[in-house]
C-alpha positions in Angstrom: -15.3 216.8 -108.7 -16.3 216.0 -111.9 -15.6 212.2 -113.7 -12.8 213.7 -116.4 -10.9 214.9 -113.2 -11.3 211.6 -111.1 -9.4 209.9 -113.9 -6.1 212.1 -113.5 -4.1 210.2 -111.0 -0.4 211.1 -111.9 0.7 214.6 -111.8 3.8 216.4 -111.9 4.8 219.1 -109.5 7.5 221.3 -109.4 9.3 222.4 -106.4 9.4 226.6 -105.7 11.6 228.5 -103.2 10.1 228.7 -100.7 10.3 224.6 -100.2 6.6 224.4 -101.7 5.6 222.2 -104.1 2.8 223.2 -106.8 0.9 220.9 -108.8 1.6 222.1 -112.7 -0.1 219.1 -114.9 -1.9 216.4 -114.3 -2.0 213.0 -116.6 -3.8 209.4 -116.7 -0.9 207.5 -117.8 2.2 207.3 -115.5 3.9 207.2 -119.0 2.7 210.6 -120.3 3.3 212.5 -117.1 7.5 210.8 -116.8 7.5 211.8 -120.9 6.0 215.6 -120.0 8.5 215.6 -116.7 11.4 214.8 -119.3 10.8 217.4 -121.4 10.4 219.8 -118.6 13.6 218.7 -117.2 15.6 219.0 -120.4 13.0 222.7 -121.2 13.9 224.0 -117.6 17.3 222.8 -115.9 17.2 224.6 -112.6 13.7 223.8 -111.7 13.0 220.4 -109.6 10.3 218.4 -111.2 8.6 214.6 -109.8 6.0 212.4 -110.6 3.5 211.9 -108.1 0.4 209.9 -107.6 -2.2 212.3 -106.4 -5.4 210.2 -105.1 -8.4 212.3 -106.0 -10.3 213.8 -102.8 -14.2 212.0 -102.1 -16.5 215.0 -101.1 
């Protein structure tokens, strides 16, 4: 995984139908992903969107 990557620890997913959730953007600042969620929210009003922390996988 390269460095850039290891820095994105918040991310916003979205839950689908099917009960799955999907990982749509990832951010370094918890501020930028809750700003990017709210606008989701208020662009989309049906979908379910959360910040998450996603810890970045050693290989």
């Amino acid at each position: 995984m390269p460095y850039r990557e290891r820095l994105n620890y918040w991310a916003i997913a979205r839950l689908l139908p099917a009960q799955n959730w999907v990982i749509i953007a990832r951010f370094h600042r918890r501020s930028d992903a809750e700003g990017h969620c709210a606008f989701l929210r208020r662009s989309i009003p049906d979908a379910q969107f959360r910040v998450v922390f996603e810890l970045a996988e050693e290989a």
